[in-house]
C-alpha positions as CSV (number, residue, x, y, z in Angstrom):
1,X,43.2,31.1,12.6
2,X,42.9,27.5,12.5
3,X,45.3,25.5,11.0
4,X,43.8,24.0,8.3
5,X,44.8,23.1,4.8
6,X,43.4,23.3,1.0
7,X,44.6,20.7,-1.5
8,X,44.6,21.0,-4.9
9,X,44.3,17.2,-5.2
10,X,43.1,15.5,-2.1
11,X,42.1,12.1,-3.6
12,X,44.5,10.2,-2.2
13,X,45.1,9.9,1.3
14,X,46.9,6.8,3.3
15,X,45.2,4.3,5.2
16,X,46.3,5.5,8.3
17,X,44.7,8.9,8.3
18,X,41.6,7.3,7.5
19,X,41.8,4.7,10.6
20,X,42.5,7.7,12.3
21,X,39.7,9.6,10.8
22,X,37.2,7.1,12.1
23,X,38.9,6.1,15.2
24,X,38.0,9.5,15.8
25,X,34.5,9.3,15.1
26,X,33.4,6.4,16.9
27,X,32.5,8.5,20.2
28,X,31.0,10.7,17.9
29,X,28.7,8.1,16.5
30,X,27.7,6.6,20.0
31,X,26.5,9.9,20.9
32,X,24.3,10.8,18.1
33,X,23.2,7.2,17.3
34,X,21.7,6.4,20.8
35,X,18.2,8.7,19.4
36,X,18.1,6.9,16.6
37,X,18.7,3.3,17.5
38,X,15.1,2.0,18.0
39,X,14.5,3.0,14.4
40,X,18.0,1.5,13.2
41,X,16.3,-1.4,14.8
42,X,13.2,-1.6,13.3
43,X,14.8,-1.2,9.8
44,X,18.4,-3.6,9.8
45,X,21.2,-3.7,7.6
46,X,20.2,-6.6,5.0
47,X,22.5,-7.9,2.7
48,X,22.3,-10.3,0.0
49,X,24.2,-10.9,-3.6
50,X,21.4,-11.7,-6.0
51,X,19.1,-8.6,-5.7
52,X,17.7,-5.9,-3.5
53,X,14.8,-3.4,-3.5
54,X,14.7,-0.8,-0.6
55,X,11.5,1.8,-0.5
56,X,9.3,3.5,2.1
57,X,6.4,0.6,2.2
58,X,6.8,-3.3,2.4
59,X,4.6,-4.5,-0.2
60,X,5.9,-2.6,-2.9
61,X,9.2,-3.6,-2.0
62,X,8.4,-7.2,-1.9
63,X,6.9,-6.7,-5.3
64,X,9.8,-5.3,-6.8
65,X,11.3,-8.6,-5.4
66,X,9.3,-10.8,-6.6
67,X,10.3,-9.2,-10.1
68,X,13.7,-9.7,-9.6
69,X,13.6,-13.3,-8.5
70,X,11.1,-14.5,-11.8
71,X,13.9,-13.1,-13.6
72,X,13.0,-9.3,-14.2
73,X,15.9,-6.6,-14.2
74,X,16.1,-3.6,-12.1
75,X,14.2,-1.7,-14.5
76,X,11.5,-4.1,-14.7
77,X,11.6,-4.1,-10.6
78,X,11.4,-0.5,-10.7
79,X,8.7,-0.1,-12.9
80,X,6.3,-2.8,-10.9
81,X,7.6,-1.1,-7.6
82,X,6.6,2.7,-8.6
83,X,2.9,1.4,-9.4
84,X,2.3,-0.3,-6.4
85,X,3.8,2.4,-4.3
86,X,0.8,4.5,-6.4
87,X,-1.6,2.2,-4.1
88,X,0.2,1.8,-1.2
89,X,1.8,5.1,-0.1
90,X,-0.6,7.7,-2.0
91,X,1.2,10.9,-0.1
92,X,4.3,10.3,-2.9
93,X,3.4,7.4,-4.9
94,X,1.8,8.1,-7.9
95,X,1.1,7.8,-11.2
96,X,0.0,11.4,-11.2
97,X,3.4,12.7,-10.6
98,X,6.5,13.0,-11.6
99,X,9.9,12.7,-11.3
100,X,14.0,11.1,-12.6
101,X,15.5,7.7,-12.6
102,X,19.1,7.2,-12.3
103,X,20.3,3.9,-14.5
104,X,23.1,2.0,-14.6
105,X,23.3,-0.3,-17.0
106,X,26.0,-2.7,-15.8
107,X,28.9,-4.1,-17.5
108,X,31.0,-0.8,-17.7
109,X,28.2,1.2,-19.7
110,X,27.6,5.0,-18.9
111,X,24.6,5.9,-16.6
112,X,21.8,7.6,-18.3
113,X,19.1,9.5,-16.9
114,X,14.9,8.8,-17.9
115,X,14.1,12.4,-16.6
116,X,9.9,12.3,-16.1
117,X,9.5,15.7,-15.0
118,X,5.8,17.4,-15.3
119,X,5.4,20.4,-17.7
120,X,3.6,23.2,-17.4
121,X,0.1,23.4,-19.5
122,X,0.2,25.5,-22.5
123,X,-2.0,27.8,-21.3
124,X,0.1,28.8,-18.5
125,X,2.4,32.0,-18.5
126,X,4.7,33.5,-16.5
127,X,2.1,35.5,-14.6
128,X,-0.5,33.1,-14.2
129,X,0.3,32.6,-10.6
130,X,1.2,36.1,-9.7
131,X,-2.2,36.7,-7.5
132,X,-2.5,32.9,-6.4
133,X,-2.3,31.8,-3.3
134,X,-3.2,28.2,-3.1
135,X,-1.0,25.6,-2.7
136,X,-4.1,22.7,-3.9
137,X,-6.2,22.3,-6.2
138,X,-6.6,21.3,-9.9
139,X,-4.7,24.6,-11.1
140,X,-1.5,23.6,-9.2
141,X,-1.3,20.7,-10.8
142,X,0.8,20.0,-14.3
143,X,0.8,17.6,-17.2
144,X,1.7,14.4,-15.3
145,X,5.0,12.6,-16.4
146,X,5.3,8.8,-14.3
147,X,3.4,6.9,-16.6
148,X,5.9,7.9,-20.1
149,X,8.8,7.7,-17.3
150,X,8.2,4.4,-16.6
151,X,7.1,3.1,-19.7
152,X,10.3,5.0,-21.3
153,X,12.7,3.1,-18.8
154,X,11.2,-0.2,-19.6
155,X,11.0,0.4,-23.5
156,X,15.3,1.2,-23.4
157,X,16.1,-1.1,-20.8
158,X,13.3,-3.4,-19.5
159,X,12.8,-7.3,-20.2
160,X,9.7,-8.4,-18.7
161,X,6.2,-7.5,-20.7
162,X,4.7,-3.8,-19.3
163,X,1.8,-6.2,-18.0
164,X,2.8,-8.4,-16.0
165,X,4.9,-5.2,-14.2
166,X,0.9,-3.6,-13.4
167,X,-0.6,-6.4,-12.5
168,X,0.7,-6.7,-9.2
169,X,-0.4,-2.9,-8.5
170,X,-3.9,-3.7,-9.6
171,X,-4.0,-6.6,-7.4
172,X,-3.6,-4.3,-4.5
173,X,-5.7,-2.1,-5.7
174,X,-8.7,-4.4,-6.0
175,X,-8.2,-6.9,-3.0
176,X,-6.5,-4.2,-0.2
177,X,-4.2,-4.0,1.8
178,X,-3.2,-3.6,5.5
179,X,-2.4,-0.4,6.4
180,X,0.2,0.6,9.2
181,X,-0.4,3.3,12.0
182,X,1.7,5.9,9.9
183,X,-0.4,6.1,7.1
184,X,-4.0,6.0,9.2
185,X,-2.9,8.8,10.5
186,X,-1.7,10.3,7.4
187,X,-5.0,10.0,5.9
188,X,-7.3,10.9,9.2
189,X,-5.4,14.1,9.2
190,X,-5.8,14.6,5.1
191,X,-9.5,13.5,5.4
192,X,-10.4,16.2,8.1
193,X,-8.2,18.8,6.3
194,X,-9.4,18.3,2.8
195,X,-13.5,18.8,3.1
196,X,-13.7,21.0,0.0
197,X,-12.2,17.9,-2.1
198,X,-15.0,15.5,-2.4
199,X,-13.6,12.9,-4.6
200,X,-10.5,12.8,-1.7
201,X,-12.7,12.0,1.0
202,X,-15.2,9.6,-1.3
203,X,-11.8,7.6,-2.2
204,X,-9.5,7.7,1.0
205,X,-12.5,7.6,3.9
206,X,-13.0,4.8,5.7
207,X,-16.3,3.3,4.6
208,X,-17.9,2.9,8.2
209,X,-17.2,6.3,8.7
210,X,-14.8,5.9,11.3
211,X,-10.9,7.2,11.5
212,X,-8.7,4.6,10.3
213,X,-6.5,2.5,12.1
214,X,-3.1,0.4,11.9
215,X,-4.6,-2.9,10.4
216,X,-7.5,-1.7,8.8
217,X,-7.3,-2.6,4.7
218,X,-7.7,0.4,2.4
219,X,-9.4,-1.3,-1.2
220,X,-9.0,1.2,-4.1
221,X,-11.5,-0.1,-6.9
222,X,-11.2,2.7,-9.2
223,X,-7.2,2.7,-8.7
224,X,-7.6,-0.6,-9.6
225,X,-9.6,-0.4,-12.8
226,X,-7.1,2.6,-13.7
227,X,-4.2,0.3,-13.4
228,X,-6.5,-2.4,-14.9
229,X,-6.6,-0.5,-18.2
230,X,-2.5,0.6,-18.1
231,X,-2.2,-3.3,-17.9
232,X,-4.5,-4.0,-21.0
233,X,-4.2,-1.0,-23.4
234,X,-0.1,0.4,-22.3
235,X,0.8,3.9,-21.4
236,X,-0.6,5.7,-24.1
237,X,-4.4,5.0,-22.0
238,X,-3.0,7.5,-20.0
239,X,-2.3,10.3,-22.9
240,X,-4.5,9.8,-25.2
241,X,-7.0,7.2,-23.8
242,X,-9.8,6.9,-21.8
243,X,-7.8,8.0,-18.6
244,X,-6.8,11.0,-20.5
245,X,-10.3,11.8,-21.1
246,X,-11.1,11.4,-17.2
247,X,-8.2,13.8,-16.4
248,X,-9.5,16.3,-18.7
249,X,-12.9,16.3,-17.3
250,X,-11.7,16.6,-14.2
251,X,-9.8,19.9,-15.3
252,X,-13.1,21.3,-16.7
253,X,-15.1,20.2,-13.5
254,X,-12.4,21.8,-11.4
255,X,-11.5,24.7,-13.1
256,X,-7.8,23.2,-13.8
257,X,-5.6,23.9,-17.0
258,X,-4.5,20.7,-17.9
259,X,-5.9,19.5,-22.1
260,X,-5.7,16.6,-24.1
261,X,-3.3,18.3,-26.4
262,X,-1.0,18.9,-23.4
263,X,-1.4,15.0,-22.0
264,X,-1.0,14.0,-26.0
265,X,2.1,16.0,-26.5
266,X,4.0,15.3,-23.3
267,X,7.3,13.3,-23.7
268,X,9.9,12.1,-21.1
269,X,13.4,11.9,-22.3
270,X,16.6,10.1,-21.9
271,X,18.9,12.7,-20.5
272,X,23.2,13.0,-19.6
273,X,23.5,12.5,-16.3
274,X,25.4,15.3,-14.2
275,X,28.9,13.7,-13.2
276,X,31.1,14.8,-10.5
277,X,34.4,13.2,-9.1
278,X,35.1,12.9,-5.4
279,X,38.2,11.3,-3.8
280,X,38.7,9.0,-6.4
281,X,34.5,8.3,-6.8
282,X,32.3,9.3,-9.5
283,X,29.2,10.1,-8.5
284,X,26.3,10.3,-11.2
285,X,22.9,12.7,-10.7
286,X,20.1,13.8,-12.6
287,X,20.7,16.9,-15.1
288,X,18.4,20.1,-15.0
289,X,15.4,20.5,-15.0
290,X,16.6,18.8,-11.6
291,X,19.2,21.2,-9.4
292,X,19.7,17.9,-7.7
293,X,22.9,16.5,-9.5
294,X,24.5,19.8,-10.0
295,X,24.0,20.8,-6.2
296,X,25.5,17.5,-4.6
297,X,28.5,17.7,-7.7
298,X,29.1,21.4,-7.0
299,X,29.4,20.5,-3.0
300,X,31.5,17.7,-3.0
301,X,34.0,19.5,-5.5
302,X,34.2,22.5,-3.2
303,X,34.7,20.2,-0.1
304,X,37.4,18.3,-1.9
305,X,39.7,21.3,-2.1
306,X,39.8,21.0,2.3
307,X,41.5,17.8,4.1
308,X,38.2,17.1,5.9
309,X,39.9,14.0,7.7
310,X,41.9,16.6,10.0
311,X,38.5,16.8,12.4
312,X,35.2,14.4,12.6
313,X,32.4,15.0,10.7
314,X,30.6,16.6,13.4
315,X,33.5,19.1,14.4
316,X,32.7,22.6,14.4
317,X,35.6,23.1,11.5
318,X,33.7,20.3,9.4
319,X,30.5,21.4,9.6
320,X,31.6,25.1,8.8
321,X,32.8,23.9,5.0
322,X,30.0,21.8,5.1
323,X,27.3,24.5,5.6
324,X,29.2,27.4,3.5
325,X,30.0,24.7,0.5
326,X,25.9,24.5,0.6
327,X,25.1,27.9,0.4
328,X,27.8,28.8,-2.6
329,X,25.8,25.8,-4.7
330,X,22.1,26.6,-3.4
331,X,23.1,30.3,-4.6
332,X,23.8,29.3,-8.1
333,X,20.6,26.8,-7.9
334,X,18.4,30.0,-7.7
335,X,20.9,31.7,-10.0
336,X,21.1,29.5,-12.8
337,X,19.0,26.5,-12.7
338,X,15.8,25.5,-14.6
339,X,14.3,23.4,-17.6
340,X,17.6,23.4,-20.1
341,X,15.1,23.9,-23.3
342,X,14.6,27.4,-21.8
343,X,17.2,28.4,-19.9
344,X,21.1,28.2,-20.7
345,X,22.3,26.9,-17.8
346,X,26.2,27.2,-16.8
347,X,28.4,24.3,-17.8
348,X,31.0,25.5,-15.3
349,X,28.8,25.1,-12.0
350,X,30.3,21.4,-11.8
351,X,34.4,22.1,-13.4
352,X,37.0,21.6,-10.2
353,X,38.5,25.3,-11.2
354,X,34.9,26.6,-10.8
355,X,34.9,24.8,-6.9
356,X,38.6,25.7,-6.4
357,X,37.6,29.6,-7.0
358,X,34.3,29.2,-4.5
359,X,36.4,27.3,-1.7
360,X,39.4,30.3,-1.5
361,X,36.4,32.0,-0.7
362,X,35.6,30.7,2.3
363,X,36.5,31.8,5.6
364,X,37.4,29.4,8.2
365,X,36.6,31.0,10.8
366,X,33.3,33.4,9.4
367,X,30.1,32.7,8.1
368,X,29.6,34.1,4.3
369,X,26.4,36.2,4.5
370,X,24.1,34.7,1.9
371,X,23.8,38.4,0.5
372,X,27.3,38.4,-0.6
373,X,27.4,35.3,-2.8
374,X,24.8,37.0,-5.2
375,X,24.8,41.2,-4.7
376,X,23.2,41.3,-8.6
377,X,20.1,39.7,-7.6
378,X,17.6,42.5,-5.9
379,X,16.2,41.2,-2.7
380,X,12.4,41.6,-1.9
381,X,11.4,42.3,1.6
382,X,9.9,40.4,3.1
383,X,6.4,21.1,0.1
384,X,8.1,17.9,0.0
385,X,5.8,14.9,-0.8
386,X,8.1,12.7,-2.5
387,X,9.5,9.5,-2.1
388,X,13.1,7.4,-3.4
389,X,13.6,3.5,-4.0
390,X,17.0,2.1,-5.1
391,X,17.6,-1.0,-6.7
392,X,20.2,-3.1,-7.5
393,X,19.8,-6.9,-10.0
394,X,21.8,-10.2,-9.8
395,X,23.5,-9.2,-13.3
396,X,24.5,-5.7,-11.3
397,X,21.9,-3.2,-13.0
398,X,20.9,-0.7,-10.9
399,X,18.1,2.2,-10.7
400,X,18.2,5.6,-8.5
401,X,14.5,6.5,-8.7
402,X,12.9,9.2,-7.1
403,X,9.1,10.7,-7.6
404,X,6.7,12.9,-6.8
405,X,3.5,14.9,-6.2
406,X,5.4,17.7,-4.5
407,X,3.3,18.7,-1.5
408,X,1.7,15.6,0.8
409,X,-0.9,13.8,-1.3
410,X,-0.3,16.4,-4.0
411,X,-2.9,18.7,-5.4
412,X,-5.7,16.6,-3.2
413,X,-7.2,16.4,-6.2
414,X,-8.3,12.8,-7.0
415,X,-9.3,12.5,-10.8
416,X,-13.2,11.3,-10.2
417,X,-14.2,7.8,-11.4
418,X,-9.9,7.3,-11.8
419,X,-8.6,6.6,-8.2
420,X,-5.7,8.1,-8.1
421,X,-4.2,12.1,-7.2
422,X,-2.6,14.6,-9.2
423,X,0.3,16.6,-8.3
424,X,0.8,19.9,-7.1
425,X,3.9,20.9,-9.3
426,X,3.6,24.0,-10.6
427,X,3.7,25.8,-6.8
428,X,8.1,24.7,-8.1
429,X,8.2,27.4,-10.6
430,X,8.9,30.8,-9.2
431,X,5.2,32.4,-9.0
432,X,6.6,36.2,-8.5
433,X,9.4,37.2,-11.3
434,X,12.1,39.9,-9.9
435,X,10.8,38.6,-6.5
436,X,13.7,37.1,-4.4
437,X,12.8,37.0,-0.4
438,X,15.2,36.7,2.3
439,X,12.8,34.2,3.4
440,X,13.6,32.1,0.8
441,X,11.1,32.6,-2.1
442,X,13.3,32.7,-5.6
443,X,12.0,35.2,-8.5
444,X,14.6,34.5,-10.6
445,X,14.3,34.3,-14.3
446,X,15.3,30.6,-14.7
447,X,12.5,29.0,-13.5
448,X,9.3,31.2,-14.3
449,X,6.4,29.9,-15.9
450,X,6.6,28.9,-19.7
451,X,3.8,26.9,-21.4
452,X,5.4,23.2,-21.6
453,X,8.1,24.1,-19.8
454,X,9.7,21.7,-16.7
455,X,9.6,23.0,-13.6
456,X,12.8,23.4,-11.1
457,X,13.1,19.9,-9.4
458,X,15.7,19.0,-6.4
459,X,15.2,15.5,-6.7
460,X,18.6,14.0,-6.6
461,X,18.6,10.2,-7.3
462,X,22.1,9.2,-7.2
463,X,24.4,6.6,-8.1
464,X,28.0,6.2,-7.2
465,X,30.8,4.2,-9.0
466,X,34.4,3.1,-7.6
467,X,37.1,2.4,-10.2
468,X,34.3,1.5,-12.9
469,X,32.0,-0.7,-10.7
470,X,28.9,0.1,-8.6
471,X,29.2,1.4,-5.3
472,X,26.5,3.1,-3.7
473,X,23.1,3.8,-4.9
474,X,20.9,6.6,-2.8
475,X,18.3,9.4,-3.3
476,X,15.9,11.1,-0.9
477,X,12.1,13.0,-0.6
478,X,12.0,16.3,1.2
479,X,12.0,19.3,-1.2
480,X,15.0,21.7,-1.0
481,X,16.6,19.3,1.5
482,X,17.2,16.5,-0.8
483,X,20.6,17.3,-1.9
484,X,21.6,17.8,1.0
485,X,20.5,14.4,2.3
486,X,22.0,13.3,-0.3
487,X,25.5,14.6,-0.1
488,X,25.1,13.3,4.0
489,X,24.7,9.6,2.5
490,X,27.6,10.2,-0.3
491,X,29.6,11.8,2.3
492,X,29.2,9.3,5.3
493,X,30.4,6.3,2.3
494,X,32.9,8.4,0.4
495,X,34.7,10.5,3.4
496,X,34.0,8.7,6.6
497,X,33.8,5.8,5.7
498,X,30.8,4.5,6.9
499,X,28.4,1.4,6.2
500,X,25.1,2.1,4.7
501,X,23.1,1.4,8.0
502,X,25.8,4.5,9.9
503,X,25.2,6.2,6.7
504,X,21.6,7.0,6.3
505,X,21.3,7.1,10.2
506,X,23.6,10.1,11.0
507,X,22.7,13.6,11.4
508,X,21.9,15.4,8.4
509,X,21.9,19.3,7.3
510,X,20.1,21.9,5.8
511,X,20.7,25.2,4.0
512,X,19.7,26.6,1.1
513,X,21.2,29.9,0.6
514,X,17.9,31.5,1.8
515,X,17.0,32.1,4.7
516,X,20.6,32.4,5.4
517,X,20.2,29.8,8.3
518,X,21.4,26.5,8.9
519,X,19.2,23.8,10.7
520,X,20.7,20.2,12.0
521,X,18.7,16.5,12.6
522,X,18.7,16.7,16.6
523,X,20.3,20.6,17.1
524,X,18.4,20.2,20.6
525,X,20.6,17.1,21.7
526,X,22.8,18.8,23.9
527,X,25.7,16.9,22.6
528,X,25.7,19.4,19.6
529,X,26.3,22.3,21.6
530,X,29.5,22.7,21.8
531,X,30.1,22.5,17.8
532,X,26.8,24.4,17.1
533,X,28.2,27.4,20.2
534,X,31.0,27.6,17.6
535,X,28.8,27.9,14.7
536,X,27.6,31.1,16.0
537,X,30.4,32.4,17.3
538,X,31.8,32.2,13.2
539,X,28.2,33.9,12.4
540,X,26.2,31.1,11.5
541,X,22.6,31.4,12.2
542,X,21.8,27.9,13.6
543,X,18.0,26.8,13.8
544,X,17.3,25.4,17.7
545,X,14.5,23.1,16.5
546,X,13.9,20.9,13.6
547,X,12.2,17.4,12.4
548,X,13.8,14.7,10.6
549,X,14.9,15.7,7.0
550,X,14.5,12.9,4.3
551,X,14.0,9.6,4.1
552,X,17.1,7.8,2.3
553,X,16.6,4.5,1.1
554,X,20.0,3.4,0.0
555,X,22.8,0.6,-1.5
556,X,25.7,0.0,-0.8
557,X,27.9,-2.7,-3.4
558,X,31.0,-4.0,-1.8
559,X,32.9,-7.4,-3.1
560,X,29.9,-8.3,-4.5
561,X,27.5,-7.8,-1.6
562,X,24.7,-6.2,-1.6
563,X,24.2,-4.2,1.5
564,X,21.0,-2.5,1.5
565,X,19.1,0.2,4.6
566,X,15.7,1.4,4.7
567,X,15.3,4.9,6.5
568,X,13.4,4.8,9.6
569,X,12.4,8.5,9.5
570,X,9.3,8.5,8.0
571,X,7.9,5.4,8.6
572,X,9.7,1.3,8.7
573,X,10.1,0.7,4.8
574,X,11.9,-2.6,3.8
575,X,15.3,-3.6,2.1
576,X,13.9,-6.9,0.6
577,X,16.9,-8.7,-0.7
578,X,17.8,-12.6,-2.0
């Protein structure tokens, strides 16, 4: 047995163990890091004191900058930001979608939550999907919730007129811009694959006909017009308006559910955040319908109960309580989780007693078989578009925001005459009730259909505060994954000690209670195998290959610096800073 230890109260540890700690690491890290330093390169640390936006494309970041600088808050950057990343990176960026933004006010006031979540159409029951297949198309797609988000942010917190926040997105729009080698190939590859979606191919072809190409400039004129009118008449163009209209006729030409009662009655709210302790950090996430801030909460207080500085972070013994602390809070996801105005959800999946009972469970040196953490729930034999942008003001504001259209470019679906896609959300409700796979489809009752009901979410946009003041602000796209991005980012700041850059470059992990297997950033480097030899050895089964998971555009606030890291996974976003 090894010899380690559980503490009741682990949140104060000397100085010494943590030099230790990292002394220890430092090999580690110049191991791992060597596949990921070209990247690292191509996206710096950046620091600054006055402001800082960090998201997946350039331009929008250097919008939201220009925000901050004319004197606009975080909000106000935020809004202007998610608009232009509807024009610039149309995979995730939307105003079709959906999704939560963390806020923290500044000045010692509570975080809140602007939860933008889509809802299911009122026609839409629990066995609407049951026979479906399809993972596009205009019936996957529900009532769209970024436009309220956004304009419900701004109304509460916001200082700068909603116009003057579009305009840059329509400009854009209208004139173009460059587009890099990722996204020509993103949409050469969407173009061939999406031949039964006119309106796709009409919009995001290139007009000679040719494939596109790093440099080329993509022009959006109906996008533009679209964000034309949001400038001119507000957000209710998009609910009850003209744009409204366009959606619904697109529903009826498309055979889709979405009505203008539906668009009409949809609301985003202003929700409790989830909050979590963790050595001395409290770490704020979004509430259900997301699992996000329950999952990283219900992790980090199970980990606390273990002295993780007795081994490095990529130690067989670490990674054990790493992956098993996972699957104990991706079991009560399935178990419990949904939209909280149909579902009572648990208010003990986040107490410290509740993580003290799930660590003692834990075996230190055996796997938990995934079948034994939930033996009530009958087992059935046998998409992640989304992207995160953090922000932090001169006045210290900050926003956590994360969106989506779930899969990549969402339903495909581009609302004709409107420019711009619709989502794909409804394929995150559980299609077949009872049905729970070993594969990892979820049948539980929590998140089955419901007319206006908010479909599970794992989006986890995440803020971080040390001894009342701002700390670390983070969030990630990728589906199930993103809490456990996440809690790699809070992790590497909070435990290990690392710098933002260290942070959101080290290895991350995956597992979601099922498949009841565990898949690591790089598990073919052969400087994992003697930690991932040990995995199996407890039981673990460990996943040989694997992409990159996430894409976690992150903040850190020290002494009043801003330190700020755009993930290189996907493709070279931008910390833009002053």
């Amino acid at each position: 047995m090894m010899n380690w230890t559980r503490t009741a109260d682990a949140q104060s540890r000397s100085r010494g163990t943590m030099t230790r700690c990292f002394t220890a690491l430092i090999g580690c890290w110049i191991a791992f890091f060597v596949s990921v330093a070209r990247a690292a390169e191509k996206a710096p640390l950046v620091e600054g004191r006055q402001g800082m936006v960090v998201s997946v494309n350039p331009e929008a970041s250097d919008v939201g900058l220009e925000i901050l600088k004319s004197g606009g808050n975080a909000v106000d950057a935020t809004v202007a930001t998610a608009l232009a990343l509807a024009v610039t990176f149309p995979e995730a960026g939307n105003i079709g979608g959906g999704g939560f933004s963390m806020i923290y006010p500044g000045l010692g006031r509570e975080p809140v939550c602007v939860e933008y979540r889509e809802t299911a159409p009122a026609v839409c029951q629990a066995d609407t999907f049951l026979k479906m297949t399809a993972q596009t198309g205009s019936k996957t797609a529900g009532v769209p919730g970024t436009v309220r988000g956004l304009a419900l942010a701004h109304a509460k917190f916001g200082t700068k007129p909603w116009r003057e926040l579009v305009l840059p997105a329509v400009k854009l729009a209208r004139a173009g811009f460059l587009i890099d080698a990722v996204l020509a190939s993103g949409l050469n590859s969407m173009n061939r694959s999406s031949k039964e979606f006119a309106e796709f191919v009409r919009v995001y072809s290139k007009p000679d006909g040719r494939d596109w190409k790093a440099g080329d400039r993509l022009v959006q004129p109906d996008l533009a017009a679209t964000l034309q009118r949001l400038a001119d008449e507000g957000p209710d163009a998009f609910y009850k308006g003209h744009i409204a209209q366009q959606i619904v006729d697109e529903m009826r030409a498309s055979g889709g559910f979405i009505t203008l009662d539906d668009l009409a009655n949809y609301q985003a709210q202003v929700r409790a955040p989830i909050h979590g302790t963790y050595r001395g950090y409290d770490v704020y996430g979004p509430p259900p319908p997301s699992s996000g801030g329950t999952v990283v909460v219900e992790v980090l207080n199970i980990l606390e109960q273990f002295d993780l500085s007795k081994s490095d972070r990529y130690s067989p013994e670490t990674l054990h309580l790493i992956v098993e602390a996972t699957k104990r809070a991706y079991c009560d996801r399935a178990k419990y989780i949904g939209d909280p105005a149909f579902t009572e959800i648990p208010p003990h999946l986040v107490s410290k007693d509740y993580a003290k009972k799930l660590a003692a469970g834990i075996k230190l040196d055996r796997a938990t078989p995934s079948e034994q953490l939930a033996p009530e729930i009958e087992l059935t034999p046998e998409g992640e578009s989304t992207t995160h942008f953090s922000f932090v003001d001169k006045n210290g504001m900050a926003v956590s925001n994360t969106y989506t259209l779930q899969n990549s470019y969402g339903s495909r679906v581009v609302v004709r005459g409107a420019g711009f896609l619709l989502n794909n959300e409804m394929t995150d409700f559980n299609w077949r009730p009872g049905k729970t796979t070993r594969a990892g489809r979820i049948g539980t009752a929590a998140n089955l259909v419901a007319p206006g009901k908010r479909m599970l979410s794992s989006q986890s946009p995440t803020l971080v505060l040390k001894a009342g003041k701002l700390a670390l602000v983070t969030g990630s796209p990728g589906g199930r994954t993103i809490p456990n991005t996440v809690s790699s980012v809070v992790l590497g700041v909070t435990e290990f000690g690392l710098d933002v850059r260290a942070a959101v470059d080290a290895p991350r992990w995956h597992h979601q209670w099922f498949p009841d297997r565990v898949s690591f950033e790089r598990a073919d480097d052969p400087r994992y195998a003697e930690s991932l030899q040990k995995l199996r050895m407890w039981g673990h089964d460990v996943a040989t290959k694997g992409g990159t998971q996430g894409d976690a555009h992150s903040i850190i606030v020290k002494d009043g610096l801003l330190q700020g890291a755009a993930d290189a996974r996907r493709t070279v976003g931008k910390a833009a800073v002053y």
